[in-house]
C-alpha positions as CSV (number, residue, x, y, z in Angstrom):
1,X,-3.2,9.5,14.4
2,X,-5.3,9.0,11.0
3,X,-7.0,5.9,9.4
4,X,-3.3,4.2,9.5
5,X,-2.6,2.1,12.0
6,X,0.9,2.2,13.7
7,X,1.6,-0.7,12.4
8,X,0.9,0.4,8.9
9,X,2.8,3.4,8.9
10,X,5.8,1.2,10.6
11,X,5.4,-1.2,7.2
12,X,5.1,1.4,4.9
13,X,8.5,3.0,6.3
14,X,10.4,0.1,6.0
15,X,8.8,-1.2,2.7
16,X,9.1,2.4,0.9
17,X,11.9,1.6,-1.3
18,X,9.9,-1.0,-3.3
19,X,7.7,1.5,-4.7
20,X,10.6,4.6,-4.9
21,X,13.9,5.0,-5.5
22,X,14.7,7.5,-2.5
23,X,12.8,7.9,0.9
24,X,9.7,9.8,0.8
25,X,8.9,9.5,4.8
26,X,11.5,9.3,8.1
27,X,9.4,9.2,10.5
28,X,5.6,8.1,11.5
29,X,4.2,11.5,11.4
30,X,6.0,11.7,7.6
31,X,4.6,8.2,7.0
32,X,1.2,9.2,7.9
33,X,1.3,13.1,5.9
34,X,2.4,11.1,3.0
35,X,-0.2,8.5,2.5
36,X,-2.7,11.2,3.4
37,X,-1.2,13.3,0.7
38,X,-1.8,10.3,-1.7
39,X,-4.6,9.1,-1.0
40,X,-3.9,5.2,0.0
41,X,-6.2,2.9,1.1
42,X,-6.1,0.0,3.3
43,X,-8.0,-2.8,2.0
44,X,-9.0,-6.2,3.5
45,X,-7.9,-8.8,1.6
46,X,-5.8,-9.4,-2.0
47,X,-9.5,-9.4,-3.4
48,X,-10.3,-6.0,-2.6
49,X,-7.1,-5.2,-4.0
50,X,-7.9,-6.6,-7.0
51,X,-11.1,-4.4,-7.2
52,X,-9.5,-1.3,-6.3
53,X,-7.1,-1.9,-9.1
54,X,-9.8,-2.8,-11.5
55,X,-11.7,0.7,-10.2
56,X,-9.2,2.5,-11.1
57,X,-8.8,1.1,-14.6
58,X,-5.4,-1.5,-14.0
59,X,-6.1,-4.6,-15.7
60,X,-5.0,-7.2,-13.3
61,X,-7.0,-10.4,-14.8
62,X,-3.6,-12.0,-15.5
63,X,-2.0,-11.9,-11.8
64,X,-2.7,-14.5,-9.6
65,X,-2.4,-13.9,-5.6
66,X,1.5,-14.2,-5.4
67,X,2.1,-11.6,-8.5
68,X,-0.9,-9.7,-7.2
69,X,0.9,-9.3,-4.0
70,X,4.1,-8.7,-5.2
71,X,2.6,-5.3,-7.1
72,X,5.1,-2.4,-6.2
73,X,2.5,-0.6,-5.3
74,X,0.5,-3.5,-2.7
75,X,2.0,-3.5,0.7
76,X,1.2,-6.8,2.7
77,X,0.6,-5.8,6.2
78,X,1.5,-8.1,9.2
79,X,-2.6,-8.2,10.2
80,X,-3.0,-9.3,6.6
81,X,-4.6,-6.6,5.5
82,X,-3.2,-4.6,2.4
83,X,-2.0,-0.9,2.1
84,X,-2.4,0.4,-1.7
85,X,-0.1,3.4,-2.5
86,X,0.1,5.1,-5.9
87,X,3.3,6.6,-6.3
C-alpha cells in the first residue's frame, strides 16, 4: 500500500460521489491509483486544510469549521484526520 491508509481508501470509496457525479474507483487498489494519480493529501486537522487551501490560492477566510468540512473536495476521516482531493 501507499501513504493511504485502508481506512482512507475505504472513506474515499464510499464518499466519492460528493466530489463526482459517477465512480472514479471500485476497488482499494483503484482507490489508492486514483489519489496517487491526483495528487491528494492527508492532512491533520481542519487547520491544515485551511492552509492547504490557502497554498493553493482558494480563499477560504469566510468558512468556518462546519462549511470548511463540508468542502466537496475535504473528506473527514474516521481518525479525524482529513483527505483533500481535487477533482
Amino acid at each position: 500500500m501507499s501513504d493511504y491508509s485502508e481506512v482512507c481508501l475505504k472513506t474515499f470509496l464510499k464518499d466519492q460521489g460528493k466530489l463526482f457525479d459517477e465512480p472514479v474507483a471500485g476497488t482499494l487498489e483503484e482507490a489508492e491509483a486514483f489519489l496517487e494519480d491526483c495528487m491528494a493529501v492527508v492532512v491533520d486537522s481542519l487547520d491544515e486544510v485551511r492552509e492547504y487551501f490557502e497554498e493553493e490560492g482558494v480563499d477560504m477566510d469566510g468558512l468556518d469549521h462546519d462549511e470548511l468540512e463540508g468542502v466537496s473536495e475535504v473528506f473527514p476521516l474516521p481518525d479525524g484526520k482529513y483527505l483533500i482531493v481535487e477533482g
